[in-house]
N, C-alpha and C positions, 0 to 999 in steps of 0.2 A: 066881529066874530060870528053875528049872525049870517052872514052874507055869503058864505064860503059854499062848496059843496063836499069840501069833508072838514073835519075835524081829526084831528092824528094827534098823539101823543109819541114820540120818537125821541130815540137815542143816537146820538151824534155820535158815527163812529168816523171819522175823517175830514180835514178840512185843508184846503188851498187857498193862500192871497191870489189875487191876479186884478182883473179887469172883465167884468159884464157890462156891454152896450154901450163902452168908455168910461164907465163908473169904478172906482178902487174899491177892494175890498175884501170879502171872501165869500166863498164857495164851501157850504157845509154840506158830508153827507148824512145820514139819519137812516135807521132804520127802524122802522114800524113796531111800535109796542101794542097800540090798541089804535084804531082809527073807525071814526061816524061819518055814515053819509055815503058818498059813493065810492062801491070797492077800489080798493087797491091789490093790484098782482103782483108786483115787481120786489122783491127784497130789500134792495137800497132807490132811495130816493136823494134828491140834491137841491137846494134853495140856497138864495145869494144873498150877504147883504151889507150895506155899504157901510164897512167900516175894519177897520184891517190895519196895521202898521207890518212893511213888507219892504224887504230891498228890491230895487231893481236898478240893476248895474253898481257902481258907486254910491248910488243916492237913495234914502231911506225915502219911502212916501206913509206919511201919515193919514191915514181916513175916516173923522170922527161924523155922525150923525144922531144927534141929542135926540130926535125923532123914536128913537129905537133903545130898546134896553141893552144894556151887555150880553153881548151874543155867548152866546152856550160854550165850553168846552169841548173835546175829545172827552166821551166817556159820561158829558152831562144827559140829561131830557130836556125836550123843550115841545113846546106846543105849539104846531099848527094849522090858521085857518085861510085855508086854501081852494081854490078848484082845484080839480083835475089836470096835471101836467098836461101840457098839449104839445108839449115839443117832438119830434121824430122820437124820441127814441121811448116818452112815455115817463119821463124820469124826472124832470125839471118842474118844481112849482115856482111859482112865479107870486113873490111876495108883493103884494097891491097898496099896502098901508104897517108903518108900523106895529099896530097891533094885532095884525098876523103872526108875528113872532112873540111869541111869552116863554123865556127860560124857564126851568126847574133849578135851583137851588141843590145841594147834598143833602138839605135838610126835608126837600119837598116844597119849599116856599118859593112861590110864582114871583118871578122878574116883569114887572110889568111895564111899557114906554110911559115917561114921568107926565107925560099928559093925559095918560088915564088914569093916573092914580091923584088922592090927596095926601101924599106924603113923597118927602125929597129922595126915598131912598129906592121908592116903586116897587113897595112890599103890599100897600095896602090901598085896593079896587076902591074908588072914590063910589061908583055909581054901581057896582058890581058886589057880590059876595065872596063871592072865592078868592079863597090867601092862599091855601097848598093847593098841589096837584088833586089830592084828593076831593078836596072842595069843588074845584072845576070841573074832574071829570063829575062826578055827581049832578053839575049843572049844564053838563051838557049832554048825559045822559036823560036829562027832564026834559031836552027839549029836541034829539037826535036818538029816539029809544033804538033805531040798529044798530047796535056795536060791532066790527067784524074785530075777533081777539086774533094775533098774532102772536 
C-alpha cells in the first residue's frame, strides 16, 4: 500500500470478463471519489483482476485466485494502490500484488486479501488499523497529506 504513487478510492461503474495477457478474468471500471499522490485527469479509469466466471462459446470458464479479496460490484467502492497508468491511452492501472485491491463493503467495511488479515473472513487488518473506509482514508491521509477531491 505504501509503495504505490497514488492512492484512489473509487466507485466501480462497469465491468467485463475476458482475457489480460492470457489471464481470465475481469476488467473493472471506476471512477475517482478522492485519490493521494499523483494527480489524476481522466474520469474513468480501468484495472484487471484475475478472477471472473464467464462463458465463452459453449463452455463456462471459472477464474478463482484466493490471493485477492472478492472483487467489488457494479456500484460498490473499492481502493486503490497503484502507479500511474502508463498505458497509451493513460487509463489502465496495472495491479502488482493482491493487496492493491481492497473492496468497500455497503456497510463501509474493508475486504482485505486473507493474507493480510488475521481473521478468515478479511474484515480485520492483522498488522494494520483500518476496518472501514473511513479508518483507512484517515491513514492514509497521515501519511499522503495531498488529497485531490473529485
Amino acid at each position: 500500500m505504501t509503495h504505490s504513487e497514488v492512492a484512489l478510492l473509487a466507485r466501480v461503474t462497469a465491468r467485463a470478463f475476458g482475457f489480460y495477457d492470457l489471464m481470465p478474468g475481469q476488467l473493472l471500471q471506476v471512477e475517482p471519489v478522492v485519490s493521494f499522490g499523483s494527480r489524476l485527469s481522466e474520469p474513468r479509469y480501468y484495472f484487471f483482476v484475475p478472477i471472473g466466471r464467464f462463458k465463452i462459446g459453449g463452455a463456462e470458464l471459472c477464474k478463482t485466485d484466493t490471493r485477492y479479496a472478492e472483487p467489488p460490484e457494479v456500484g460498490d467502492e473499492v481502493f486503490l494502490f497503484v502507479d500511474k497508468p502508463a498505458d497509451l491511452t493513460g487509463t489502465l492501472f496495472h495491479v502488482q500484488t493482491a493487496g492493491d485491491v481492497v473492496p468497500v463493503d455497503a456497510h463501509g467495511a474493508l475486504r482485505f486479501p486473507h493474507q493480510y488479515t488475521d481473521d478468515p473472513k478479511g474484515t480485520r487488518l492483522g498488522r494494520f488499523s483500518a476496518t472501514t473506509k473511513s479508518d483507512l482514508i484517515g491513514n492514509i491521509r497521515a501519511t499522503r497529506p495531498a488529497a485531490v477531491q473529485r
